[in-house]
N, C-alpha and C positions, 0 to 999 in steps of 0.2 A: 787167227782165232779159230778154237776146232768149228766143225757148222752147227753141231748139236749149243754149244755152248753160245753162238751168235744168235740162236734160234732162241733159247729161252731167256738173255737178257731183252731181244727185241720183246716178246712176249710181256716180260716186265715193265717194260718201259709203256707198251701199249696200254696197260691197266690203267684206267681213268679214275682219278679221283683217291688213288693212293698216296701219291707225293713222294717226295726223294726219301725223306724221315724214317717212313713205314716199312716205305723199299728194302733200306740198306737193314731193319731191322728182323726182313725177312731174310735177309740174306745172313745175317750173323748168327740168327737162327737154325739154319739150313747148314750153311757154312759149304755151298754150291747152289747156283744159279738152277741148275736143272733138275735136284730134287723139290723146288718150289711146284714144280710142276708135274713132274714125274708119281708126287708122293714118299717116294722113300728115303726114307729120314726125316720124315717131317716131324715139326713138336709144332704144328702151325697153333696146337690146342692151349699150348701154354704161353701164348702171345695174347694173353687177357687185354689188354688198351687196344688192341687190334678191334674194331666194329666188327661186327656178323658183316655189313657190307661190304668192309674190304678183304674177308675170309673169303666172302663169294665172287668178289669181281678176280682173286686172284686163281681160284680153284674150277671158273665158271669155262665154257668151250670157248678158246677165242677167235677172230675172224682171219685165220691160217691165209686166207688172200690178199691179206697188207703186209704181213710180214712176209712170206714169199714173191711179192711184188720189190721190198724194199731190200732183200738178200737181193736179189737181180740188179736192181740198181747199183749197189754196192761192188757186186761183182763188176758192172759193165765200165763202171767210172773210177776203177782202179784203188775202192776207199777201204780204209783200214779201220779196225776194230781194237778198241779194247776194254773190262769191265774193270769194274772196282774190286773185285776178285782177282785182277790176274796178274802175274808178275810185272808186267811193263807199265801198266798203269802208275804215272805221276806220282810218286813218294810224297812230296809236300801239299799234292792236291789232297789228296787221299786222308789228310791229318787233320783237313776242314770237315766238319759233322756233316755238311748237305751238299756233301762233293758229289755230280754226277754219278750216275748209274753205270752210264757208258761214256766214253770217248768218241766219234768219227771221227779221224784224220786223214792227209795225207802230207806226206813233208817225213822229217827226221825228228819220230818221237823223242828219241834219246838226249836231244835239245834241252828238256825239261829234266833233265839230271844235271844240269850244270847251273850255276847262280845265276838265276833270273830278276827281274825290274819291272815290274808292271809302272806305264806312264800313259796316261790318260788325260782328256782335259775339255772343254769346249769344243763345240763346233764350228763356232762362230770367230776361229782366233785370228788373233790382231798381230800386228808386226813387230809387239813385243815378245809374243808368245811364240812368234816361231824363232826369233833371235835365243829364246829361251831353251828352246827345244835344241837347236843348235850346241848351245855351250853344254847345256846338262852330256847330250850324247857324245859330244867332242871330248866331256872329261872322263868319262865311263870308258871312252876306245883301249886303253892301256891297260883297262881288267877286264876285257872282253866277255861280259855278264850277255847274257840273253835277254833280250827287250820282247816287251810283252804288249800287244797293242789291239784295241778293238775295232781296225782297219775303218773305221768312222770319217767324215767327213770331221775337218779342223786338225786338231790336236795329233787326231789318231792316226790319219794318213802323214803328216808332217813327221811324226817320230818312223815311221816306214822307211821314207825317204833320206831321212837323214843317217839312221841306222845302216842302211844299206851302203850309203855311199861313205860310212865310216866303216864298213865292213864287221859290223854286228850282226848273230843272229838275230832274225827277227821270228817271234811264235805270233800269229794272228788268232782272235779267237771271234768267231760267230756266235749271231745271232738267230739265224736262220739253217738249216740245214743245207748239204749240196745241191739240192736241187736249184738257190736260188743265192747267188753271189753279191748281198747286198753291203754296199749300193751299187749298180752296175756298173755306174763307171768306173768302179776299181779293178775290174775282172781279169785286166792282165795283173794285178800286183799281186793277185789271189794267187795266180799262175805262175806268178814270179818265186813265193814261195813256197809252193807245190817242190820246184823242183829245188828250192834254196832256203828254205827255211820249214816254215810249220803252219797249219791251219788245225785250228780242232773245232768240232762242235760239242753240244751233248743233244744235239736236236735229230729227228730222224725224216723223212718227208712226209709220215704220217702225222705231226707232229702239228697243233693248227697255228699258223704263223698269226702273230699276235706283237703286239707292241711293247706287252710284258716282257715276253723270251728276252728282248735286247735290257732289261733290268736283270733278268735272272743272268743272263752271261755274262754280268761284271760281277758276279763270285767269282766265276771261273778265273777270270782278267784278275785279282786279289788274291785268290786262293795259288794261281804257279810263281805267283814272285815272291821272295823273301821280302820285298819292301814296295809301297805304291806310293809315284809322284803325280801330283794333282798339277799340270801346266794351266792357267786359268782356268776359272769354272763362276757362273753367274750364280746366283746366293739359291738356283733351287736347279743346278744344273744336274746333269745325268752322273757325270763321274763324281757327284758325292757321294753316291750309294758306292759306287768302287771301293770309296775310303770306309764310307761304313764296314763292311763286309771285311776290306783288311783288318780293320779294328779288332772286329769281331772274333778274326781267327789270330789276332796276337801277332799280328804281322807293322811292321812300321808302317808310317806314314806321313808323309813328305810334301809341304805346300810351298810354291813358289810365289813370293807376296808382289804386289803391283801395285799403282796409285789406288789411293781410297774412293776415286771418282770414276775408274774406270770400271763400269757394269762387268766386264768379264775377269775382275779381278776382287772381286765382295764375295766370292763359294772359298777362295783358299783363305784370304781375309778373316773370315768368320771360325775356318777350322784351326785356325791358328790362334786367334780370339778365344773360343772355346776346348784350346786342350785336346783338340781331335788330330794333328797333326804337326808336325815340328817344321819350326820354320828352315828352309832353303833359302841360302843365300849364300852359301862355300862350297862350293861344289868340291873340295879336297878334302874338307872336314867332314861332308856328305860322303866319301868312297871308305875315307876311315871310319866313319859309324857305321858301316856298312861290315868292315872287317877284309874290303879288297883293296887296301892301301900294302902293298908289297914293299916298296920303299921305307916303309916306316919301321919295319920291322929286317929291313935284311937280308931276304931271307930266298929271294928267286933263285939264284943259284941253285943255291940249298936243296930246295923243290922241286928244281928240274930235275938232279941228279936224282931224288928219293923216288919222286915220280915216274920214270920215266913211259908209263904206259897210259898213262893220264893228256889227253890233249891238250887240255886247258889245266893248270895249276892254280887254285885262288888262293888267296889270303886265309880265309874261312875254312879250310881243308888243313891250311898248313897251321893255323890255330891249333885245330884239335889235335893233329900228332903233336904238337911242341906240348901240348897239355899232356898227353897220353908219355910221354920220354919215361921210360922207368918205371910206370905205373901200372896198377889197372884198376879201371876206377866203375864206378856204377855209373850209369846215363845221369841222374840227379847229380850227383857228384862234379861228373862232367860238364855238364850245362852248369854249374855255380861257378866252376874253375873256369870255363874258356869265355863265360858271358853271354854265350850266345842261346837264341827261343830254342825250345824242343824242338818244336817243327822245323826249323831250319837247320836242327844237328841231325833228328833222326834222318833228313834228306843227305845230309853230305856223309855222314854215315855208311847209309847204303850206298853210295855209291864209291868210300872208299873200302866196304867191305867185299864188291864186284871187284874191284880192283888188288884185293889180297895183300892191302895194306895193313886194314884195322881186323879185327877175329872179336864176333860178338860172343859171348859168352853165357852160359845158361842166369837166369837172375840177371839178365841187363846190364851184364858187366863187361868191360872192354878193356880192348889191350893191341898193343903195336902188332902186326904179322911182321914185322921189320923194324931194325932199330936208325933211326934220323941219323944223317952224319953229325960229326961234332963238328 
């Protein structure tokens, strides 16, 4: 990221008492990070629901010694950047309304361009749950989806573990910024995938470590996957706000049910009771609602030969070309015919239009760059 352009999201993010909402409205306003700052091009005057206070905490001289404190940082500890403005920035994050400002990472961004899973669950889990954790990630290894996890004590280090030695990626997402790898005793898995997987934050070291942060970062953990599985959870545990938050952005969600007496099995109980979350208990019927049942359709072959610059091939990708065969259809259109959410086609989308498969069209209209064998 250029440093002018690190410089004024940090700036951003330092504004106290703005919020993500306000943020991203200045930013769509602006339509660049650095004229919020700079002045030019601003219509800051015609952002009327905007308070006079947050016109002045954004226009006001900021404390140039934290954020050139945390550019250093950043530098010295090898961390990457990126905004909600910029091309590498997360496609399906990004379709969530209170998606981060900014990204930190370090690991292989690119991770989050391929079908991700967010799986979540307890702290406290039991020897069914990790039996659980087990089968769920043993059935996933054949459609090599990316695993999305809040490197937590229970649930969330148990999906790490298991991922890895099924040879899944795995994306971690904090609560805390670099400066502080919670909880420490995870510190080598952090490291592990630093160099083999993904960490992100949206937190920065100025940032005041709160208890809250670790709620706010299960949007994050809802917001990269196309789908969230709840592996136990007590009737007021943490990863129900995960599910909420999937809800919210129209993303599935997936409870795995347990005796009605077991306390760490009344939070998926409940969301299943109430219509929040569809039950799991087929993990084959789980990868084809999913749309990365290859088998079902045929079609591998197929895909590899179409593919062939594509690492990974899913289900979900090969959907849309067999829909797009002969066509060209509007994105509405498309989403009625292949079945699948917005957010999860404008995501595979982009990423098969990087690839010079699909050619988007003015008017949201789409069509093959290549015709599918027969």
């Amino acid at each position: 990221m250029d440093s002018e352009i690190l410089t004024s999201y940090l700036r951003l993010l330092a504004c106290e008492g703005i919020g993500v909402l306000n943020a991203r409205r200045l930013l769509d306003a602006h339509g660049d990070v650095r004229s919020i700052f700079s002045g030019k091009g601003s219509r800051m005057s015609g952002l009327k629901p905007l308070t006079k206070v947050v016109r002045d905490t954004v226009t006001k001289r900021h404390n140039e010694q934290i954020i050139e404190k945390e550019i250093q940082f950043i530098q010295d500890n090898g961390i990457c950047c990126t905004g909600i403005l910029e091309e590498d920035y997360p496609a399906l994050l990004k379709e969530c309304p209170d998606a981060p400002l900014m990204l930190f990472y370090k690991g292989d961004l690119s991770l989050l361009n391929r079908p991700a899973l967010a799986v979540v669950g307890t702290r406290k889990m039991t020897a069914y749950g990790k039996e659980m954790v087990g089968e769920l990630v043993r059935n996933l290894k054949p459609f090599n989806p990316v695993v999305v996890s809040g490197m937590a004590y229970g649930v969330d280090i148990a999906v790490y573990h298991e991922a890895r030695r099924q040879g899944l990626p795995v994306v971690g997402v904090m609560g805390t910024g670099f400066q502080l790898l919670y909880p420490g005793a995870h510190k080598k898995f952090y490291e592990d995938l630093f160099q083999n997987g993904l960490i992100v934050t949206e937190y920065a070291n100025f940032n005041v470590l709160s208890p809250e942060l670790f709620v706010r970062r299960n949007r994050i953990i809802a917001g990269l996957g196309q789908a969230t599985v709840v592996i136990e959870s007590a009737e007021t545990g943490g990863s129900l706000s995960t599910a909420f938050f999937a809800r919210e952005y129209g993303r599935e969600v997936y409870a795995i049910p347990g005796k009605i007496t077991d306390d760490m099995s009344k939070g998926c109980l409940q969301l299943i009771q109430d219509n929040k979350a569809q039950l799991l208990f087929d993990f084959e019927l789980f990868v084809e609602d999913l749309n990365w049942n290859r088998k079902e359709q045929g079609s591998g072959e197929q895909a590899a030969a179409f593919f062939p610059d594509l690492e990974v091939v899913t289900e979900t990708q090969w959907l849309i070309v067999e829909t797009l065969r002969d066509s060209v259809l509007h994105i509405d259109e498309l989403a009625l015919k292949s079945r699948l959410e917005v957010p999860v086609l404008n995501a595979e989308l982009l990423i098969l239009e990087l690839q010079d498969v699909v050619v988007g069209l003015p008017g949201k209209m789409f069509k093959l760059n290549k015709r599918p064998l027969s």
